[in-house]
N, C-alpha and C positions, 0 to 999 in steps of 0.2 A: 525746461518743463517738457515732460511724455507730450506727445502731441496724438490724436485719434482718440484720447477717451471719451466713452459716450456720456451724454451732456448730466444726465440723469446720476452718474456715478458720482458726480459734484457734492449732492442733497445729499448723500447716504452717509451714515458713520459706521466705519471700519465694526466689528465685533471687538469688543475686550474680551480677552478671558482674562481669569483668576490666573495666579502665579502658579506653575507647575510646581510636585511633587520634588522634580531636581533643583530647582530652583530656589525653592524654599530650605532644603536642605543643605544648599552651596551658600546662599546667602548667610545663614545662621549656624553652620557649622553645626547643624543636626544630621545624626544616624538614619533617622527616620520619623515619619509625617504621616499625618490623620489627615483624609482628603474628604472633608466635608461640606464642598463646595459647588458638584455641581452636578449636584443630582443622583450620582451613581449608585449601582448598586454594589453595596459592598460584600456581600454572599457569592455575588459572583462570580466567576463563570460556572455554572450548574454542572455536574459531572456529566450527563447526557450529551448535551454541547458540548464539551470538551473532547468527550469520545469522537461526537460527528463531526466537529472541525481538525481535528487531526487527521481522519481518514482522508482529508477535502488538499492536504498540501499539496501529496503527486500529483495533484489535476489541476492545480493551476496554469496550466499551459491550455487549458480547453475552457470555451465560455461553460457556464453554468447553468447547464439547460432542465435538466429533470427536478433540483432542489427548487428551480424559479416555478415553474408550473406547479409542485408541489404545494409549494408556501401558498400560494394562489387558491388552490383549492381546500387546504385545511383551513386559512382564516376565513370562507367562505362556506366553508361548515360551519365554523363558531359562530358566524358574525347571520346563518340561513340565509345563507342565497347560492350561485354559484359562482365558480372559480372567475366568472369575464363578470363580477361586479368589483373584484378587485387588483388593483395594481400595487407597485412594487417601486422604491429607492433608497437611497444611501443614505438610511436616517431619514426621520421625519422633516428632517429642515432641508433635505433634498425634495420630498414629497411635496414641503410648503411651496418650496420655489418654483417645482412645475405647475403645480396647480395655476399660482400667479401667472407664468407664462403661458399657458392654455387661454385664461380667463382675463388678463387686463389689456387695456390699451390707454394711448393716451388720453387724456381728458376723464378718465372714467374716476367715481370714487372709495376710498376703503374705507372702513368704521375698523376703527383698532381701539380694543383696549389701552389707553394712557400706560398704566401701569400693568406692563404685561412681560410676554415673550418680544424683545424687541423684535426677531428675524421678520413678524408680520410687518413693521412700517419697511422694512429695508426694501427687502421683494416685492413689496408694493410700489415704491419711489422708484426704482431702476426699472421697474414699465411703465412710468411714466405717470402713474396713476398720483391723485391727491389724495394725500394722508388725511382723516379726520379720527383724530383723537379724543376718546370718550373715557372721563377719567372714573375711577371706581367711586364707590360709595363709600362714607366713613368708614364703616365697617371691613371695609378693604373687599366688597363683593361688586361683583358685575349685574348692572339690574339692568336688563334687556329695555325697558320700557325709556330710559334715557337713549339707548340706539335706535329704537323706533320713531321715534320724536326725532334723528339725526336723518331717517332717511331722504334721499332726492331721488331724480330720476335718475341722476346720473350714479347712485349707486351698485358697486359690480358685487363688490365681495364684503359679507362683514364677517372677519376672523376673531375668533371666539376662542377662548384657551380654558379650558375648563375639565377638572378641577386648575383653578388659574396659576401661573408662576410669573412673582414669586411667595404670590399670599398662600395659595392653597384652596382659598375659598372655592364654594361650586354656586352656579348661576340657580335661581329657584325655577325648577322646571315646569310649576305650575302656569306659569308665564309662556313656557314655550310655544304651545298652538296658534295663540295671538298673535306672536312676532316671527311667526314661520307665513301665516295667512298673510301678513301684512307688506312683506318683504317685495319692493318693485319686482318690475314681470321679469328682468334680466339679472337679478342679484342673486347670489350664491351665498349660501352660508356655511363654513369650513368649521366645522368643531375640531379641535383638536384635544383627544384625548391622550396623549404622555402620558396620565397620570391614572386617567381610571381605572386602573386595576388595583388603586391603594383606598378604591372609593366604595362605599357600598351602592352598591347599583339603584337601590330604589332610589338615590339622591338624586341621579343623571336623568337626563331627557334620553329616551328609547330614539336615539338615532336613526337608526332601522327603521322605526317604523314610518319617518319622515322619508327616506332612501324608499324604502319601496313603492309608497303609495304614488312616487313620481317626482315631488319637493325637490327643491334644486337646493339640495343640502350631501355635504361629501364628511365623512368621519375619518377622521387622521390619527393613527396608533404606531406606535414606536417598543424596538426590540429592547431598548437602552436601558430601562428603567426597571419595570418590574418584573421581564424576562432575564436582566443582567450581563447582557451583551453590548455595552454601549459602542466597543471597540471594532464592535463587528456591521455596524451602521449598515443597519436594514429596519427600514420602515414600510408602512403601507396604510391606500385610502381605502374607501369602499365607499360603492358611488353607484347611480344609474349605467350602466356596461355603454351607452352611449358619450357618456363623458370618458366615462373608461379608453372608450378608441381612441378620442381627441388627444387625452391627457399622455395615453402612449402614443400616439405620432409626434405630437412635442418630447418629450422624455427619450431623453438614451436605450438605443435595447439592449436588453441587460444591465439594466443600471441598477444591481445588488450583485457584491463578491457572494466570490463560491463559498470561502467560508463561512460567512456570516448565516449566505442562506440556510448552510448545514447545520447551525448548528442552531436558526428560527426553528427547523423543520421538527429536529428534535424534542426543543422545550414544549411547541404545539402537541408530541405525540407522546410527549414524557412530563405532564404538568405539576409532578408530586412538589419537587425539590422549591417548584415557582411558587405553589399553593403554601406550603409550610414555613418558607422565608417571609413572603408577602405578609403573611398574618401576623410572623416575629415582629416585624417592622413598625406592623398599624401598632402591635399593642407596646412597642417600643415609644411612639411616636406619643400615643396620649399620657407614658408613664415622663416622658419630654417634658412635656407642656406642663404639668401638674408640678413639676422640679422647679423647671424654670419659675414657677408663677412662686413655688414659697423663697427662690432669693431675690425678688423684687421683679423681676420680671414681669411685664405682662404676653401673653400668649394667645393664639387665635387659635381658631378650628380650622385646622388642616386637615386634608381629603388626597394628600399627596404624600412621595416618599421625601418631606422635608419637615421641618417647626418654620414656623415664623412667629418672630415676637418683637417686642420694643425691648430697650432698657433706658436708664435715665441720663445714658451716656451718651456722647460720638460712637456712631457705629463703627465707623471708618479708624477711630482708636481702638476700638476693642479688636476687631478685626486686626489691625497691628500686631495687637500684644499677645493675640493669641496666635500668630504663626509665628513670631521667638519661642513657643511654646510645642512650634510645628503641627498646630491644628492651623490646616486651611478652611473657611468658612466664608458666604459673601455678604459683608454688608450692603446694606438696599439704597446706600445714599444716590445712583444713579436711577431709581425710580424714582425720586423725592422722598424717601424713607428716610431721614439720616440720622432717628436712632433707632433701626431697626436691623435686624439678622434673617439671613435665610439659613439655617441648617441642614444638609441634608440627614438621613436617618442611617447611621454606620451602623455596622455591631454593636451587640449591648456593649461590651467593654470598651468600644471605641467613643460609644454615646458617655459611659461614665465618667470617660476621661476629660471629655471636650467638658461637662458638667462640673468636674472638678476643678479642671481651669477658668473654666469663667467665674463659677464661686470666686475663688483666688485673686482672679483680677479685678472683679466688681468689687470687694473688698478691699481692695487694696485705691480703689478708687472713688471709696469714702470720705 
């Protein structure tokens, strides 16, 4: 047995991913595979990006100094504030994790969604902190007023995923004022928004305007999703610029590649290609749900670039039968879903394929 691992790393489970692209096609002796499993965007890489990450190769031998400042201050335009209210890492689940190591300690507690983004309980456990888990509503939404009722003194951080994965759902933001006022004097509240740009804004709580007026609340956004760079793992928070110090004195400097930054900087200064896809997607996503529901299916309100729905099966089979079929998808039985699907949102013709197949198999499992 390793001897020296820290005691905390005991509690934690390892990440599964879904079975790769090469994987699935070595296993089943497929050409090629629909990767509708975790999240991605499939439009992907935007030609703007593409431009500015290939200019970015020669220069990988120098850190990445003018695109880091940059990205800083264009999300800092968008987000009205400036460039020192926000920070910078390798993907949002870099971002999560420093924030964690900024903000926990031992003994202290988290409110995590049940059925959520696991990375919240992990990052939590390996500082030491105790997990408390708050499971959703029938409905598959997150109703703050059950975390309210969960809080102690001893709570540090409650992490929030919203719109949520892997339901989709969004928290009622009419709620929000109450359980921002309410929140103990040393608690943080971490929105993580992956998702909102698949959301219409009047749905979301105005972040910002909790961030400025002082709230000890931090807003988490990622390049992966709706900007289509998942590969290129750069994310960022935006926060009181006093956190901001803390959180980069814990954090690596320079912790986003050069190319990645180059080609954030881009989609920020080039949002045509991001606007036009995005909006394929949303109206891809409710022509989903309407599909799904006439082959029996039932289907939720998603706010994300995914479906989620039930059917009358094993998710965990259909999931099976549909990568012989070489569509990747994830079944939700590791939330307690298990007849449930998360889909992401591919191309229309990738979406009509995955739909044809499951026809096919739901059928055939009558």
């Amino acid at each position: 047995m390793v001897k020296g691992i820290r005691k905390e790393a005991f509690d934690c489970e390892k990440y599964v991913s879904g079975k790769s692209m090469d994987e699935v096609m070595s296993e089943y002796g497929l050409s090629s595979v629909i990767k509708l499993g975790s999240n991605e965007n499939q439009y992907g890489p935007y030609q703007c990006a593409l431009e500015a990450m290939r200019s970015e190769v020669e220069r990988l031998n120098i850190y990445p100094e003018k695109n880091y400042i940059r990205l800083k201050e264009l999300v800092g335009e968008k987000m009205g504030v400036d460039g020192n209210w926000v920070s910078l890492g390798h993907g949002a689940g870099n971002v999560l994790d420093s924030v964690a190591k900024t903000l926990l300690e031992d003994g202290d507690e988290v409110l995590v969604p049940k059925e959520s983004y696991r990375l919240y309980r992990e990052i939590s456990k390996i500082m030491g902190a105790k997990v408390v888990e708050v499971p959703l509503k029938e409905n598959y939404t997150i109703d703050l007023a059950d975390y309210k009722a969960a809080f102690t003194d001893k709570t540090k951080i409650v992490w929030i995923c919203n719109p949520n994965n892997p339901t989709g759902s969004v928290i009622d933001k009419n709620t929000f004022d109450d359980f921002v006022d309410a929140m103990p004097e040393n608690c943080w509240l971490v929105i993580d928004e992956a998702y909102a740009e698949f959301c219409d804004k009047d749905l979301l709580p105005d972040a910002m305007r909790y961030i400025r007026a002082g709230k000890n609340v931090i807003d988490i956004h990622t390049f992966s999703k709706y900007y289509g760079i998942a590969g290129g793992r750069i994310g960022y928070l935006v926060a009181n610029p006093e956190f901001v110090n803390w959180y980069d004195t814990v954090s690596e400097p320079f912790n986003a590649n050069r190319i990645g930054l180059a080609g954030a900087v881009a989609l920020m200064e080039n949002p045509e290609e991001c606007k036009k896809y995005g909006e394929l997607m949303m109206k891809d996503r409710e022509w989903m749900n309407d599909e799904l529901d006439k082959m029996g299916c039932t289907s939720y309100p998603s706010y994300a670039n995914f479906v989620f729905f039930s059917t009358p099966y094993d998710a965990g089979e259909i999931g099976e039968k549909l990568l012989k079929k070489g569509i990747i998808v994830r079944p939700c039985g590791g939330w307690g879903y298990d007849k449930h699907l998360r889909v992401s949102i591919g191309t229309t013709e990738q979406n009509k394929e995955f739909l044809k197949e499951l026809k096919n198999i739901m059928d055939s499992m009558k």
